[in-house]
C-alpha positions as CSV (number, residue, x, y, z in Angstrom):
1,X,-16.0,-1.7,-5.3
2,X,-13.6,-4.2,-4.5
3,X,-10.7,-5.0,-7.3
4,X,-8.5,-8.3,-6.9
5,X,-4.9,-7.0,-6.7
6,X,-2.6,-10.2,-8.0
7,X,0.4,-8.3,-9.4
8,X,2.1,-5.2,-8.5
9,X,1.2,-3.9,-12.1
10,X,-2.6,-4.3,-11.0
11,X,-1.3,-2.3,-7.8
12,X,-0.1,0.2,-9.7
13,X,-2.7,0.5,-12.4
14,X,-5.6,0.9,-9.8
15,X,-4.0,3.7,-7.9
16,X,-3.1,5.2,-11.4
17,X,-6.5,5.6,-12.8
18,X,-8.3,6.5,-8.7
19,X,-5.4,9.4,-8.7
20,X,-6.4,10.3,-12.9
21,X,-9.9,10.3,-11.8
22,X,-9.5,12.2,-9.2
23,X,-7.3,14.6,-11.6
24,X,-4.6,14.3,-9.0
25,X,-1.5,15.5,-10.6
26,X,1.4,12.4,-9.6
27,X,3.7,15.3,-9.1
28,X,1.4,17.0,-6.6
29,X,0.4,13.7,-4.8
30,X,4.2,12.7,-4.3
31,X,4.9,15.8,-2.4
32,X,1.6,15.4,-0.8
33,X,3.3,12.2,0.9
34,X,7.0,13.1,1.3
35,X,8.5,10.9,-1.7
36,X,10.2,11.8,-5.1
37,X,7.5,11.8,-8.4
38,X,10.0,8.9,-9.3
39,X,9.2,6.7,-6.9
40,X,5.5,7.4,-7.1
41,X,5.6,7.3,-10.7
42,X,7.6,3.8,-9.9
43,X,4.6,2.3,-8.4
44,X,2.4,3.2,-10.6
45,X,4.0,1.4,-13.1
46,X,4.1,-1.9,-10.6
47,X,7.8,-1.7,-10.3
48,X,8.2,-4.7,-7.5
49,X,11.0,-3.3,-5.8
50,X,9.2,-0.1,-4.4
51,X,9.2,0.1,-0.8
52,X,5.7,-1.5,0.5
53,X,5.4,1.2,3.0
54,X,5.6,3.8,-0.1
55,X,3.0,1.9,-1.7
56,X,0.7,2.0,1.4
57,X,1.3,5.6,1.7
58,X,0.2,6.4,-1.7
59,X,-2.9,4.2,-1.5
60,X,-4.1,5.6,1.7
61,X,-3.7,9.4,0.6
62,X,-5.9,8.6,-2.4
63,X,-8.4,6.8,0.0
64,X,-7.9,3.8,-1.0
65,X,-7.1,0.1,1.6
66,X,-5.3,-3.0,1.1
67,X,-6.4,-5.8,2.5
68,X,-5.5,-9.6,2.8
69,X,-7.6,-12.7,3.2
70,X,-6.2,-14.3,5.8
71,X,-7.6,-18.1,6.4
72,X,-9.3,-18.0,9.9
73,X,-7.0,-20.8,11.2
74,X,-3.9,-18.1,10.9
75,X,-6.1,-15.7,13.0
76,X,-4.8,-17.0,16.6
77,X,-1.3,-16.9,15.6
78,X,-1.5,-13.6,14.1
79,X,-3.0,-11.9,17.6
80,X,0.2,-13.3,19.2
81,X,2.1,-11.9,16.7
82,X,0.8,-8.4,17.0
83,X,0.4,-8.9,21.1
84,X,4.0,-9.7,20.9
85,X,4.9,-6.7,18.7
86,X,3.6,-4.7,21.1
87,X,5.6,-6.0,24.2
88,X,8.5,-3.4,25.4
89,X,11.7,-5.0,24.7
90,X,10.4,-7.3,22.4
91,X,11.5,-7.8,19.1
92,X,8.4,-9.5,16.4
């Protein structure tokens, strides 16, 4: 089921109760990843200076996507974008 994310609290409150459902001990799914329980506690609790790449770790060990609705007239510039990312040399 999809769940509109608008704060980093929401963030942090949705992968709280997946992980608690899945009786995943924060401890255990902190080492699963490679990161302190601090910081995973941290974004649990929607502090909004946590790493996003922490965040995105977290989610996707507990199965769990983020996604963005991006308007369709932002599509074009974000394939160049990504194409460009992708160039040797190149910097974004």
């Amino acid at each position: 089921m999809k769940h509109s994310i608008h704060t980093a609290t929401d963030l942090g409150q949705a992968l709280r109760a997946v992980r608690k459902s899945a009786k995943v001990r924060i401890d255990d799914l902190a080492h699963t990843v490679g990161m302190s329980k601090q910081t995973a506690t941290n974004v649990e609790q929607g502090k909004p200076t946590v790493a996003l790449g922490k965040v995105i770790q977290l989610l996707s060990e507990m199965g769990l996507a983020l996604s963005i609705d991006i308007p369709d007239s932002a599509l074009p510039e974000l394939d160049r974008i990504r194409a460009r990312a992708q160039e040797p040399g190149d910097k974004p």
